[in-house]
C-alpha positions as CSV (number, residue, x, y, z in Angstrom):
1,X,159.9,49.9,176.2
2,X,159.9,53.5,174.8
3,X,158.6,57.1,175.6
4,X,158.4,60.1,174.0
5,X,157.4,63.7,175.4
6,X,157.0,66.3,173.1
7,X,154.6,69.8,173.5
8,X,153.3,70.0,170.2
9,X,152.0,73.5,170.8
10,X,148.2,72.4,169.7
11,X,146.8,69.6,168.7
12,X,147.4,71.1,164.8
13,X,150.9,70.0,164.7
14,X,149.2,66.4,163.5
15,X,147.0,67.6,161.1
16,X,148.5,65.5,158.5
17,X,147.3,62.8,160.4
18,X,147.4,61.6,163.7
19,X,148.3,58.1,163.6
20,X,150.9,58.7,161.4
21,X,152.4,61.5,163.5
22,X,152.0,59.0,166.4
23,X,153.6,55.8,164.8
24,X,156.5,58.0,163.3
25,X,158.0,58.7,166.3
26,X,158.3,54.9,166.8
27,X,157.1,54.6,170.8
28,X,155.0,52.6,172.7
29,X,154.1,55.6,175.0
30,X,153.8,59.0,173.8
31,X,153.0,62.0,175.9
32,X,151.9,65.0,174.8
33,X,151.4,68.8,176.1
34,X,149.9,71.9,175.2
35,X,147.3,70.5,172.8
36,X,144.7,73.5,173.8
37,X,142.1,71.1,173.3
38,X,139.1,71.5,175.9
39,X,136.5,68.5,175.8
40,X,133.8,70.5,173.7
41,X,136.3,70.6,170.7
42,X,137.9,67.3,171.1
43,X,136.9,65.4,167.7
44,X,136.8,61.7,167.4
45,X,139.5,62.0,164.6
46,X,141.9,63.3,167.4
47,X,141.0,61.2,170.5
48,X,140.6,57.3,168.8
49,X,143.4,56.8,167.1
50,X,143.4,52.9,165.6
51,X,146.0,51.1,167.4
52,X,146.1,53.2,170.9
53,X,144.3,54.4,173.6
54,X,144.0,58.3,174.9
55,X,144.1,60.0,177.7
56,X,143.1,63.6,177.6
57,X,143.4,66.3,180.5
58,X,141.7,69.8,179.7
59,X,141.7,73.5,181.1
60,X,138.3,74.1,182.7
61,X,138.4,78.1,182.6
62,X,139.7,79.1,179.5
63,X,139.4,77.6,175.5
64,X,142.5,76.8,173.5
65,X,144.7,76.9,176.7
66,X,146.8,74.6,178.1
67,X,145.7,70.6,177.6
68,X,147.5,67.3,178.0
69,X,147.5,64.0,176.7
70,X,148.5,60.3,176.8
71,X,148.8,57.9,173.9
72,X,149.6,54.4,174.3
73,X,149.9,51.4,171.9
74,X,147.7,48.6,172.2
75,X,150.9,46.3,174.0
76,X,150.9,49.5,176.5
77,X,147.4,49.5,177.7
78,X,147.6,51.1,181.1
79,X,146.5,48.9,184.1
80,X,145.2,52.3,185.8
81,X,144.4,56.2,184.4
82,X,143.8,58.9,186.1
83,X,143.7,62.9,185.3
84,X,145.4,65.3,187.3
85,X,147.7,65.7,190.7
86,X,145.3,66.2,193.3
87,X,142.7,63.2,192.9
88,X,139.8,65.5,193.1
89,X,139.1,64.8,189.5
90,X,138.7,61.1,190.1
91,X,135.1,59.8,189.8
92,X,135.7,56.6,188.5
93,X,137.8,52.8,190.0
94,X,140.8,51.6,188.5
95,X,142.9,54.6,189.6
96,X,146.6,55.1,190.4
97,X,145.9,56.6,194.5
98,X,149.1,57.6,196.0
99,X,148.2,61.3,196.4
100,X,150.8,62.4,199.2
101,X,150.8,65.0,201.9
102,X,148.4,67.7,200.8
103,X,148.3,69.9,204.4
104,X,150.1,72.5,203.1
105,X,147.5,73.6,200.6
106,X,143.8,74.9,200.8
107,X,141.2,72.9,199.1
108,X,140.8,76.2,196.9
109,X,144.5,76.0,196.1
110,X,144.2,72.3,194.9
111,X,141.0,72.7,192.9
112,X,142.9,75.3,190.5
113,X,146.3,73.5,190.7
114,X,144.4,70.7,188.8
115,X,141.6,73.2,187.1
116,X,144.4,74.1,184.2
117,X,144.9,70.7,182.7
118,X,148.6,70.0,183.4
119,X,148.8,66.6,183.9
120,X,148.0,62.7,183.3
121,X,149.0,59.8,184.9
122,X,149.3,56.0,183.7
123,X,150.1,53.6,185.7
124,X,151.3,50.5,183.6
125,X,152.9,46.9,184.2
126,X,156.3,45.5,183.6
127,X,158.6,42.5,183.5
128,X,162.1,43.4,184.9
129,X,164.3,39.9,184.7
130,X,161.1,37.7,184.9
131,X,159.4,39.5,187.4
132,X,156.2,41.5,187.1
133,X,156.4,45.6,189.0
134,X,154.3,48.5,188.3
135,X,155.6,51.7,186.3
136,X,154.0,55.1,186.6
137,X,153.8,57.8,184.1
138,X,153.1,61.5,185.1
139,X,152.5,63.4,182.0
140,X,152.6,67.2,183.4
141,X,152.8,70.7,181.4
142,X,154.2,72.7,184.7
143,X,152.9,76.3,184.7
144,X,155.0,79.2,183.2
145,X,156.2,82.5,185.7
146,X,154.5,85.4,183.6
147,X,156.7,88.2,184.5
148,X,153.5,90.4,184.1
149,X,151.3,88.3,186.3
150,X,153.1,88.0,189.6
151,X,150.3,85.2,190.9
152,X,151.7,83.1,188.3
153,X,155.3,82.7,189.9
154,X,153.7,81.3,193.1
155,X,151.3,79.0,191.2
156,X,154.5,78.0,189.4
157,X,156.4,77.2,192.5
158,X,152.6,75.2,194.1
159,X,152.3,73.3,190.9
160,X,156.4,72.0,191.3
161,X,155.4,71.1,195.2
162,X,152.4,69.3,194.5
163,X,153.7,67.5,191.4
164,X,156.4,66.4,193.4
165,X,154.4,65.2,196.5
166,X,152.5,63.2,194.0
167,X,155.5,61.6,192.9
168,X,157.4,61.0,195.6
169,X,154.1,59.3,197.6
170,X,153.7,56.8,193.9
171,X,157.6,56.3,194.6
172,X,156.9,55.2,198.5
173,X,153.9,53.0,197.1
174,X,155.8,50.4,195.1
175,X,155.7,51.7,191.7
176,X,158.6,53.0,189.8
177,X,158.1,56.6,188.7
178,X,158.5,58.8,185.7
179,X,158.1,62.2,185.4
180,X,158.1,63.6,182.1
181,X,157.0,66.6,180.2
182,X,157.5,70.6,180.2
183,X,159.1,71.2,183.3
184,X,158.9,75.4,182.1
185,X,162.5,75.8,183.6
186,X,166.0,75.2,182.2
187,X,168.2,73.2,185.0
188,X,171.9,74.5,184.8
189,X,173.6,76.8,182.5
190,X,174.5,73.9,180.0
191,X,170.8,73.6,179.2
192,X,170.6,77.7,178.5
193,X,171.5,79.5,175.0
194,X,173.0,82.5,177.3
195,X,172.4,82.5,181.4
196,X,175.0,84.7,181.6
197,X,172.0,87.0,180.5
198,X,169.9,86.1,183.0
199,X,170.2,87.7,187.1
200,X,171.1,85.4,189.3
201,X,170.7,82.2,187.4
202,X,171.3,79.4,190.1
203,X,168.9,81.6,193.0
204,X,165.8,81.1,190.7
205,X,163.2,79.2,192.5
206,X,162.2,77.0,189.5
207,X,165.7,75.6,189.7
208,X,166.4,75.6,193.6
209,X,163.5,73.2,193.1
210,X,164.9,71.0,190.7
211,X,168.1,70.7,192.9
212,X,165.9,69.3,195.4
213,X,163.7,67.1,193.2
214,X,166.6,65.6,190.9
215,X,169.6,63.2,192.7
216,X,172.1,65.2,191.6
217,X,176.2,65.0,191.6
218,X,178.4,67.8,191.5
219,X,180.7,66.2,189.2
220,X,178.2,65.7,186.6
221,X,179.7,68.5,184.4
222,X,183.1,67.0,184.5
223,X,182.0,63.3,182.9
224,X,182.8,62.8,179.6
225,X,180.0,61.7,176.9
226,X,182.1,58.1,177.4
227,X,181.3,57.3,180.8
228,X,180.2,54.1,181.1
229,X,176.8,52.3,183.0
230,X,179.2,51.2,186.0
231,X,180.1,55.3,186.2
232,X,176.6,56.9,185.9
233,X,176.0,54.0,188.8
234,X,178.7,54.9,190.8
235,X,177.5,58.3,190.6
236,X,174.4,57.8,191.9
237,X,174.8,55.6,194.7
238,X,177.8,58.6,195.9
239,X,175.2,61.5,195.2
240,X,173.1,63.5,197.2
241,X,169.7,65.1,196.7
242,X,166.2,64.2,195.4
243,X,164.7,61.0,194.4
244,X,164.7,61.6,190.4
245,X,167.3,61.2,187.6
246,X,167.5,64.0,184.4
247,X,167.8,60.7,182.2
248,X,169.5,62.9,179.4
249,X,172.3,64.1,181.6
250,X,172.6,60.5,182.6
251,X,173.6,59.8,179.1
252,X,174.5,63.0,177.9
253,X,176.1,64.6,180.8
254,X,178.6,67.5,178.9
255,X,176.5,67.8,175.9
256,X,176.5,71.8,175.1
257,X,173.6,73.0,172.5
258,X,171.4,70.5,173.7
259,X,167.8,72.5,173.9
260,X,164.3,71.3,173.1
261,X,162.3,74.9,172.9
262,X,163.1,77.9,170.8
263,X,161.4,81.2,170.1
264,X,159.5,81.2,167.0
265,X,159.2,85.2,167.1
266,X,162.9,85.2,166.3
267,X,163.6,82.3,164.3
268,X,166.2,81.4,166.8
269,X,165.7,77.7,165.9
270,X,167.5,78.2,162.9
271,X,170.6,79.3,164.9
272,X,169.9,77.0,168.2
273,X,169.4,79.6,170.2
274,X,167.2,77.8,173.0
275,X,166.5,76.2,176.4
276,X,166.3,72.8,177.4
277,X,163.4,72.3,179.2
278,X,161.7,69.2,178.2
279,X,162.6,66.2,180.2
280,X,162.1,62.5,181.8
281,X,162.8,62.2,184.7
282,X,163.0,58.4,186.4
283,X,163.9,57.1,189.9
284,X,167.1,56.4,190.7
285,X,166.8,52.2,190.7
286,X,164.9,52.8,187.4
287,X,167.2,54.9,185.8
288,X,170.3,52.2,186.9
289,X,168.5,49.4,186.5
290,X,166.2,49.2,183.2
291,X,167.4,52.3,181.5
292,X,169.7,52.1,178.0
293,X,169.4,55.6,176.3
294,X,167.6,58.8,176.5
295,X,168.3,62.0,173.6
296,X,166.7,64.6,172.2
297,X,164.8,65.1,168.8
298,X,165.8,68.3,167.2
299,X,165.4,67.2,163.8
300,X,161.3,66.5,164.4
301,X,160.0,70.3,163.6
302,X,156.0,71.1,163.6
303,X,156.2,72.7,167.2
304,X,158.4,75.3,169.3
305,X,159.3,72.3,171.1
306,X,161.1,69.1,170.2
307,X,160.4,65.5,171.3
308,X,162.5,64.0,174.0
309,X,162.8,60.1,174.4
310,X,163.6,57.0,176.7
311,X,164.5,53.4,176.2
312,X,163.7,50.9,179.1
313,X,165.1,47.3,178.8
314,X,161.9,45.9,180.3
315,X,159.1,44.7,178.3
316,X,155.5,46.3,179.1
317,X,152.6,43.9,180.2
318,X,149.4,45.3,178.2
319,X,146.3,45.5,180.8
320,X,143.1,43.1,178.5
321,X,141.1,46.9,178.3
322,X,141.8,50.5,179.4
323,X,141.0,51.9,182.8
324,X,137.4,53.7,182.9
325,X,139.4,57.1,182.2
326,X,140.2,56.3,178.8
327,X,139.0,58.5,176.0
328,X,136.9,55.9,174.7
329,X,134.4,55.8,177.4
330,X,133.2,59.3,177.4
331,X,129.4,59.3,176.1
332,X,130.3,61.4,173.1
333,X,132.6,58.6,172.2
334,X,131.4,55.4,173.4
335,X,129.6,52.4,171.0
336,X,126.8,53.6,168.5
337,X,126.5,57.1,170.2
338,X,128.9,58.8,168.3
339,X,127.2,59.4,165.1
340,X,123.3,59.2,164.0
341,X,124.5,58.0,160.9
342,X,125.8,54.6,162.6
343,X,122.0,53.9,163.6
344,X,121.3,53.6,159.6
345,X,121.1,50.3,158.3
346,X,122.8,51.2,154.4
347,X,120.5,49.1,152.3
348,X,123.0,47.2,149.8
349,X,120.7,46.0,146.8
350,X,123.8,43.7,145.6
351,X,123.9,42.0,149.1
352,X,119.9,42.0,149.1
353,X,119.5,40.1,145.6
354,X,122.5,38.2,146.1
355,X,122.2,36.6,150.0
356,X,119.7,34.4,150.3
357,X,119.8,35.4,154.2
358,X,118.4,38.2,153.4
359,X,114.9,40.1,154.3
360,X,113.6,42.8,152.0
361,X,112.2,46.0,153.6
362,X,108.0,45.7,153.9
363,X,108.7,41.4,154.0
364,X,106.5,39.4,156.0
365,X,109.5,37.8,157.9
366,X,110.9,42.0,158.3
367,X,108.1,43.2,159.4
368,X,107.5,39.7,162.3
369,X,110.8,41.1,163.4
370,X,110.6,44.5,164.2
371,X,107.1,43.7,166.1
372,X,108.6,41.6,167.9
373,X,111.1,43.8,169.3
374,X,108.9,46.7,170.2
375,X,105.1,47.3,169.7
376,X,106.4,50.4,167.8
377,X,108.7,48.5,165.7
378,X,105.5,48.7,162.6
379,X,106.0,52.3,162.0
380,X,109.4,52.9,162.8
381,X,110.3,50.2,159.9
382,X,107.8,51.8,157.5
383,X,109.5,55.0,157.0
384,X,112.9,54.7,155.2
385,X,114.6,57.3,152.8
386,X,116.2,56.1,149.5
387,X,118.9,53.6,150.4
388,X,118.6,53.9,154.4
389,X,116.5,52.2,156.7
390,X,115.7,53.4,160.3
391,X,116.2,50.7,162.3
392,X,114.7,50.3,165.6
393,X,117.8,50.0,168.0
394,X,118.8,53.1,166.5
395,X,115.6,55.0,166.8
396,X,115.5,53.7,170.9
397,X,119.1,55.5,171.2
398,X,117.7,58.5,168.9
399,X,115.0,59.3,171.3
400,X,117.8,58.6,174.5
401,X,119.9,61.1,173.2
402,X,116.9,63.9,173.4
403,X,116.6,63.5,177.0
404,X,120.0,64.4,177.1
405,X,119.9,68.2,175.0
406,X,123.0,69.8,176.0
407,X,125.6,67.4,175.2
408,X,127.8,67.4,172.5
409,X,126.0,64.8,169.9
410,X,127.6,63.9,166.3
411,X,124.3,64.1,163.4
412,X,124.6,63.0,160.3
413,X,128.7,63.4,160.7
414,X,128.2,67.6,161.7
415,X,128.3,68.2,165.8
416,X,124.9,70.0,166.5
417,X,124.6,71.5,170.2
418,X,121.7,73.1,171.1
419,X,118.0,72.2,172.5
420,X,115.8,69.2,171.5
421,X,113.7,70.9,168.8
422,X,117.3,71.6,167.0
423,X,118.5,68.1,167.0
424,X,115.1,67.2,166.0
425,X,114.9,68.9,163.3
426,X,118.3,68.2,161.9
427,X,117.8,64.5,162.0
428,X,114.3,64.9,160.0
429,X,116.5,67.4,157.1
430,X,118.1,64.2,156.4
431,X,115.3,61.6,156.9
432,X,111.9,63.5,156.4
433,X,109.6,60.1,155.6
434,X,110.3,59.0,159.3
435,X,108.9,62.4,160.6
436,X,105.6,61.4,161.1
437,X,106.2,58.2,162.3
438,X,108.7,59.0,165.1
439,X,106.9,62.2,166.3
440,X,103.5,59.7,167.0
441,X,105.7,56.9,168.3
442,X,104.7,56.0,171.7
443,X,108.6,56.2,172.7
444,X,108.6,60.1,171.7
């Protein structure tokens, strides 16, 4: 089993093709943050990708902000989706639960923790040494501390206590946990181009928090890059701390120049001067137990960020269909409504002279068959355009999708938004000889 994170800093970084993008960086699960995609803009192209299943989170206030997303192969199905930390977007079964102690927060306070889009979580099935357990993903894009917008530090520091409450209360329920993403803070000075530069660099919050989250040991910095699995085990059963592992320092714990974000207003990729602050994190008995290597990608560009992986020994038992939360299932998405064009029956004349299965438009057998269906079936098979026919399943979802004006609908492969007359009279631009007919159909 392998993951990737990476903040691809907008969805554009796979404009040379998703699915490529995706199977090129070889992983069965493959998180994603910062696409600044809210749900009006999300194209199909982007959110079914052949061969996996999506999972989108998106900001609810402002366009082109924030966004994350899940992407799992086909033998990774999730057994349970769900977006966000708080459970207040959850409308739907097949859920992960678990949502821990949320006292210490307003229900104000948790509605625009969860408002921004910062987080996904799949919950998936595994076989450790013949034995079936559950495995939990938590895709987050933790906030960033404006130093302009004071408000920001606090929501910062709200996000990291809420995330891990989430975690931890997953972690209590039986499932093994990962946590992986952009954490927005650099850990120790090893993971910093110069903290000497920066005030006070171990009595930032961010990273007071991570002291507390991760299961740390203080003599991490002096293990070699050839410390064995019995060492990095040793080590954690003798360390004190959180309930989470830095999987990278577990492998890679005196690594120096090891960052995964740079500035791009200074180039200072070219001279790897960064931060390393993209990470999984895993708990502890995962990270001993199933856990065989974690680096960083350096050499993937397209993004101020870099991807970060993990390899699990276990194997990953794929769920027989996604959870309800899937991309797949939203309305604009789903079966035949995606595009008008997939109502059209494309009349092939070799198929037609050539089958001998096959009824010509106006036959008697054609016509018994579309009366059959629906008293209006006579005029709706009447009207047909050179080379299309109008078929009556797709006029039935035609006229359900006018009672339904506002959302998002793909005509003729072009989104149209807007009222019913609009969408009406886009579909007759492209099919004008079935004008009539629908507009006196007793289904109109």
């Amino acid at each position: 089993m392998k993951i990737v994170t990476w903040n691809i800093n907008g969805i554009r970084t796979f404009r040379s093709g998703i699915k490529h993008a995706l199977d090129s960086l070889d992983a069965d699960i493959i998180c994603v943050q910062e696409t600044k995609v809210t749900r009006d803009l999300l194209d199909e192209r982007t959110a079914i990708v052949d061969g996996y299943s999506s999972y989108f989170s998106y900001s609810r206030g402002r366009s082109g902000y924030s966004g994350v997303a899940t992407y799992c192969k086909d033998q990774a199905t999730p057994c349970a989706a769900e977006e966000g930390l708080t459970g207040l977007l959850t409308s739907h079964n097949e859920v992960v639960g678990a949502y821990g102690d949320h006292t210490e927060f307003s229900n104000e306070e948790l509605q625009l923790l969860d408002n921004e889009g910062r987080a996904v979580i799949t919950q998936h099935r595994i076989k450790c040494q013949g034995k079936q357990q559950l495995i939990t993903l938590l895709n987050v894009y933790c906030p960033r501390a404006d130093p302009e917008k004071p408000e920001r530090k606090q929501f910062k520091l709200q996000f990291y206590k809420l995330l891990q409450s989430r975690a931890e209360a997953i972690l209590k329920g039986g499932s093994h946990v990962i946590v992986l993403g952009d954490v927005n803070t650099s850990h120790r000075p090893i993971d910093h181009c110069d903290p000497n530069d920066i005030d006070n660099f171990e009595d930032n919050p961010g990273r007071k928090w991570l002291n507390g989250f991760l299961h740390c040991d203080k003599s991490d910095h002096k293990r070699s890059e050839e410390d064995g699995d019995e060492e990095h085990e040793t080590s954690l059963n003798h360390s004190e701390g959180g309930k989470f592992v830095d999987m990278f320092r577990f492998f890679h714990p005196t690594r120096t120049q090891a960052f995964t974000c740079w500035s791009t207003m200074t180039g200072a990729r070219q001279t790897n001067y960064g931060t390393r602050i993209d990470y999984i994190f895993a708990n502890c008995q995962l990270a001993k137990e199933q856990f065989v290597g974690a680096d960083i990608m350096p050499e993937v560009e397209g993004s101020d960020h870099c991807p970060v992986w993990g390899q699990l020994s276990c194997s990953l038992v794929p769920s027989l269909k996604p959870p309800p939360y899937c991309t797949q299932y939203l309305p604009e998405f789903a079966g035949k409504q995606q595009k008008l064009s997939r109502f059209l029956v494309k009349m092939d004349q070799k198929s037609l002279l050539f089958s001998p299965k096959a009824e010509l438009p106006g036959s008697q057998e054609a016509e018994e068959k579309r009366e059959n269906l629906h008293p209006s079936g006579r005029a709706a098979a009447k009207s047909t355009t050179p080379g299309r026919a109008l078929s009556d399943p797709g006029l039935f979802t035609f006229l359900y999708l006018l009672t339904l004006p506002q959302r998002p609908v793909q005509t003729l492969n072009k989104e149209v938004r807007g009222s019913k007359d609009l969408l009406v009279e886009v579909f007759f631009v492209g099919f004008p000889e079935a004008e009539a007919d629908i507009r006196t159909s007793p289904l109109y």
